[in-house]
C-alpha positions in Angstrom: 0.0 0.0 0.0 1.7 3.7 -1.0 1.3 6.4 1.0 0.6 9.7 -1.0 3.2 11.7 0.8 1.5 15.1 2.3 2.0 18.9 0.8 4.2 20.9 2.6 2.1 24.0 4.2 2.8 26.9 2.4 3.4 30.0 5.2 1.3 32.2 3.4 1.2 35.6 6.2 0.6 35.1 9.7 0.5 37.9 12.6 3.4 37.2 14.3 5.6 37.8 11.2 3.8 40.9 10.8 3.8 42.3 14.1 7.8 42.1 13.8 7.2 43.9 10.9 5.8 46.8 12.0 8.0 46.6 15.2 11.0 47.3 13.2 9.3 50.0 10.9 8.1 52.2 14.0 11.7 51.5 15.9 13.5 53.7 12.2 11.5 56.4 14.0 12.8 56.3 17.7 16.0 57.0 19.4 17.3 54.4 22.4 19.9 54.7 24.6 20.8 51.0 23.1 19.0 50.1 20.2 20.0 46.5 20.7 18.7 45.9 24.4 16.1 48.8 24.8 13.9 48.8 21.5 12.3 45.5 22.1 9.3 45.8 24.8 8.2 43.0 26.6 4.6 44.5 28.3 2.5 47.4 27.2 1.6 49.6 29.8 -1.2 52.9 30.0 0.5 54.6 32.8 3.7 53.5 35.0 1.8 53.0 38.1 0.4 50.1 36.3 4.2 48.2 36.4 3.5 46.1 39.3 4.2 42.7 40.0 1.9 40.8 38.0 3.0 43.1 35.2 6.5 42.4 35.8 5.2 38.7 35.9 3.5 39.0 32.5 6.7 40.7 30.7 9.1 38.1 32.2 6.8 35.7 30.7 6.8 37.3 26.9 10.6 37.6 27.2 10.5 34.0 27.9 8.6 33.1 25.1 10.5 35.0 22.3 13.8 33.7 23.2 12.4 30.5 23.0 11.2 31.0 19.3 14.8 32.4 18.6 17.2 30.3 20.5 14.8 27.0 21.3 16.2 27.6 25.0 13.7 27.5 27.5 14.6 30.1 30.5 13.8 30.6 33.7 11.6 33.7 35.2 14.5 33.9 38.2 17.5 33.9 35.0 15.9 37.4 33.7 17.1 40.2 35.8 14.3 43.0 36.8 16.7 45.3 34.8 16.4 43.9 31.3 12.9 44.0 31.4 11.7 46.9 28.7 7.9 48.4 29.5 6.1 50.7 26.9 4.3 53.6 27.9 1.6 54.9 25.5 2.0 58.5 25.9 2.1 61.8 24.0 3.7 63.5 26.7 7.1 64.5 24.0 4.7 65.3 21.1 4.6 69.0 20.6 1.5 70.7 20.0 0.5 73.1 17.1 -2.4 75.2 16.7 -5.6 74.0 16.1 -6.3 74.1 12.2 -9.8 76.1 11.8 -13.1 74.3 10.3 -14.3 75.5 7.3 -17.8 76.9 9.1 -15.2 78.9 11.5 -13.5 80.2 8.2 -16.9 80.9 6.6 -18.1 82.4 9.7 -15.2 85.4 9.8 -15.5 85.9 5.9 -19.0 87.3 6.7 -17.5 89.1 9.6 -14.8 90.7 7.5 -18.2 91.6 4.8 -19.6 93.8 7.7 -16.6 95.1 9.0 -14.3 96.6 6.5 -11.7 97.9 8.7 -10.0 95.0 8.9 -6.4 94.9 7.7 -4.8 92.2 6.1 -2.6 92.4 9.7 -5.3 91.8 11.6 -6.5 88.5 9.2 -3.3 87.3 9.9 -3.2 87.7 13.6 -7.1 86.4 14.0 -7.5 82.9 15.4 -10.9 82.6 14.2 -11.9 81.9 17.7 -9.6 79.2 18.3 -7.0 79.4 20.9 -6.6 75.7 22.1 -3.9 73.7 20.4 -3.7 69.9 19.3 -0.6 67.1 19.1 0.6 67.5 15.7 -0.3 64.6 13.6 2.1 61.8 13.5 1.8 58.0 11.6 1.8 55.9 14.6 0.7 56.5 18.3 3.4 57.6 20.7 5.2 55.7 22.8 8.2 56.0 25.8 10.1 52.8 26.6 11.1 52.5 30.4 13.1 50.0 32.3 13.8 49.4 36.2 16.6 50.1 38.3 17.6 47.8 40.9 15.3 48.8 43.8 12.5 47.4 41.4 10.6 50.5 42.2 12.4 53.7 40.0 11.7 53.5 36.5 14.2 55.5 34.0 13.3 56.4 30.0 15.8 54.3 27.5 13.8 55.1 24.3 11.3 57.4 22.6 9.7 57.6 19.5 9.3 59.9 17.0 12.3 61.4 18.3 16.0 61.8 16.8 19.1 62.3 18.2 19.9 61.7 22.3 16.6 61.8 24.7 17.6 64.9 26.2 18.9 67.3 23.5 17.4 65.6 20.6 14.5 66.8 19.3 11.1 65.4 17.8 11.1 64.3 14.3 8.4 62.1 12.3 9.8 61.8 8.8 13.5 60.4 9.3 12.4 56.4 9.2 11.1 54.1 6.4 8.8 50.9 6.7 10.5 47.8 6.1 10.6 46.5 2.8 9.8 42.7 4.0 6.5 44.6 5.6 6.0 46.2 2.0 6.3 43.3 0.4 3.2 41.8 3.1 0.7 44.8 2.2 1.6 43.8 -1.8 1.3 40.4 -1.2 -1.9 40.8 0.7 -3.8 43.0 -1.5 -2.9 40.1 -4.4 -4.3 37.4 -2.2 -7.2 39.5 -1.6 -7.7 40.5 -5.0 -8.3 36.8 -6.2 -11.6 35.4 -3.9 -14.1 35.0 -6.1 -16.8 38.1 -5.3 -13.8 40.3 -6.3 -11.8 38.7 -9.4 -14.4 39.2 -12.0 -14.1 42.6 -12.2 -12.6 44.5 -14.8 -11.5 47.1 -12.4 -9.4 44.9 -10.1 -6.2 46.7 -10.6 -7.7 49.8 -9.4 -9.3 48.3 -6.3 -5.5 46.5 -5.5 -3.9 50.3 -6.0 -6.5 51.8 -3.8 -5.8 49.3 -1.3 -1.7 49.2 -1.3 -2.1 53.3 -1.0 -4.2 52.6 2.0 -2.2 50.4 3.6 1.1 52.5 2.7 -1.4 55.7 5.1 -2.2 53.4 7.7 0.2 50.8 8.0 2.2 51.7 10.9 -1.1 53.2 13.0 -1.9 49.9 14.3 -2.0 49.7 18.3 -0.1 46.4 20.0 -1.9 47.5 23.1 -5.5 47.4 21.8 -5.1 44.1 19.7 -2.5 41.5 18.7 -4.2 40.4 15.0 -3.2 43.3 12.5 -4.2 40.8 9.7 -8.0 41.4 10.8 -6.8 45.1 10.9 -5.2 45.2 7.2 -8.2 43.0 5.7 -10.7 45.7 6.6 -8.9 48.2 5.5 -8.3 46.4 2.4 -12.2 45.5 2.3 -12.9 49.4 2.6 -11.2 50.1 -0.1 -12.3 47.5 -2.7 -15.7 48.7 -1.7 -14.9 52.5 -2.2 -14.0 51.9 -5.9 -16.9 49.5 -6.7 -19.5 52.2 -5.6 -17.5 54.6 -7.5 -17.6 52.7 -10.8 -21.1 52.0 -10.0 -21.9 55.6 -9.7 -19.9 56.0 -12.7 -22.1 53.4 -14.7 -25.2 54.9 -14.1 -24.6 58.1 -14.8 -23.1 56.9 -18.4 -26.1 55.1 -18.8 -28.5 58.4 -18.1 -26.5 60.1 -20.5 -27.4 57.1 -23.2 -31.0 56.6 -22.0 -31.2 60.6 -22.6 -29.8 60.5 -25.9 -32.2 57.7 -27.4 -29.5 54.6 -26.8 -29.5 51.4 -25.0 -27.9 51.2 -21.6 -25.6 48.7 -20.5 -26.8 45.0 -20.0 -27.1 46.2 -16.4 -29.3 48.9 -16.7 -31.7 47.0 -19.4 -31.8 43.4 -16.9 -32.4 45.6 -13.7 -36.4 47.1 -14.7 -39.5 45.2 -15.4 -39.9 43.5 -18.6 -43.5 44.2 -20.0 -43.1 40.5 -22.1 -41.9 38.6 -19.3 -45.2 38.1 -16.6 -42.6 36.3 -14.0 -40.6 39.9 -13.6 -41.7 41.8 -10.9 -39.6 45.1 -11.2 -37.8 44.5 -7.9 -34.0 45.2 -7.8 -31.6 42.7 -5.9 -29.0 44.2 -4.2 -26.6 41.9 -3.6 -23.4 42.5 -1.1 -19.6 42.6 -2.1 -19.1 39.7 0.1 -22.1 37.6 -1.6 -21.7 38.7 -5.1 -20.0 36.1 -7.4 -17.4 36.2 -10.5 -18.5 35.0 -13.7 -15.3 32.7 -12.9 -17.2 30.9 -10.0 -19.4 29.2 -12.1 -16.5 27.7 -14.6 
């Protein structure tokens, strides 16, 4: 009897590949005191009054784990000192703040003031806050973070890291444009849109490229914005966005399609086979005149059915 020797599994993307993905894109944007011991963080934290002993328990525990995936050595909790453990703080505290930009009904608002009152100088435009006088965290492409590590008392925690920062903690300043994704996590988003690109409610339509370029410019805004302290699945995370975006450019080339086939239907032409199978056929008594609207995720290819 021959046994029919089993496929190899095929690592197609899973999230632990891509969370160290993203790990090394957001640490091309921070500044460590050693970037070999200080940029990788072993808990997540909201504020450090929450590093207490279970915490301390919990990182010693994830340190454990990935040096077992690297090494295959199995440690012990008592063979990691207190002081190697590395705790990220989720803070904007080093983020400066910029004005707040205006809204366009605040703008509107003082056009009509300036109407009434035509005294004002183009000095005093310039110097008018249109009302606003709080300020904001300028914008940055991934939320803030500190990394902090303990001394020996076990109690005194001490900053090693920053991001969105360049040159030493103290003296450096902030910075958000001097580091650059990864090209393996590049590579991911590409790869990911393809895979995507092929299910069958998607493949059939001529307009695929568009909805993979819409998604890989997506993904290239929002990459790095995912939060390892709110989830640990940014494959659920990309797919969305990836779905959101497929969708944006089918209703777009739908509301392209009808309005091409108004502008036939005005002119005394036939409509596409859309428009001319979608309303009631006088000569057939089985149509009713009822439209089924059927859902991205429920719609099939033409290639299905081959």
């Amino acid at each position: 009897m021959s046994l029919i020797p089993s496929t190899k599994k095929v690592n197609y993307l899973n999230n632990r590949d891509i969370l160290k993905e993203i790990h090394k894109s957001k640490t091309t944007y921070c500044a460590f005191i050693d970037r070999t011991t200080d940029s990788q963080y072993d808990a997540i934290v909201a504020d450090l009054s929450k590093v207490n002993k279970a915490r301390i328990k919990e990182a010693r525990e994830a340190k454990i784990d990935r040096h077992k995936r690297e090494t295959g050595v199995v440690l012990k909790p008592s063979q990691i000192p207190i002081t190697d453990l590395v705790f990220r703080l989720m803070t904007w505290a080093h983020i400066p703040m910029v004005p707040k930009k205006p809204t366009k009904a605040q703008i509107k608002q003082r056009a009509k003031l300036e109407e009434i009152f035509d005294d004002v100088t183009d000095d005093d435009r310039e110097e008018e806050d249109y009302g606003i006088s709080d300020e904001v965290h300028q914008k940055v492409n991934f939320p803030p973070f500190q990394h902090y590590k303990l001394k020996e008392d076990a109690e005194t925690l001490y900053l090693v890291g920053k991001s969105h920062w360049e040159g030493d903690l103290d003296s450096g300043h902030f910075s958000k444009d001097h580091g650059a994704m990864t090209p393996k996590l590049a590579h991911m988003f590409i790869k990911l849109c393809e895979r995507y690109a092929t299910r069958s409610n998607w493949r059939g339509y001529t307009y695929n490229e568009e909805m993979r370029g819409q998604a890989l410019l997506q993904l290239s805004q929002i990459g790095l914005q995912f939060d390892e302290s709110k989830s640990s699945n940014p494959f659920a995370y990309y797919t969305a966005a990836i779905t959101n975006s497929f969708t944006r450019v089918l209703n777009i080339e739908k509301k392209m399609q009808n309005i091409r086939d108004d502008i036939l239907e005005m002119n005394g032409l036939n409509p596409s086979w859309t428009r001319q199978n979608s309303g009631v056929n006088p000569n057939d008594p089985r149509s009713s005149g009822k439209v089924t609207i059927i859902s991205p995720n429920d719609a099939v290819s033409p290639e299905s059915n081959v």
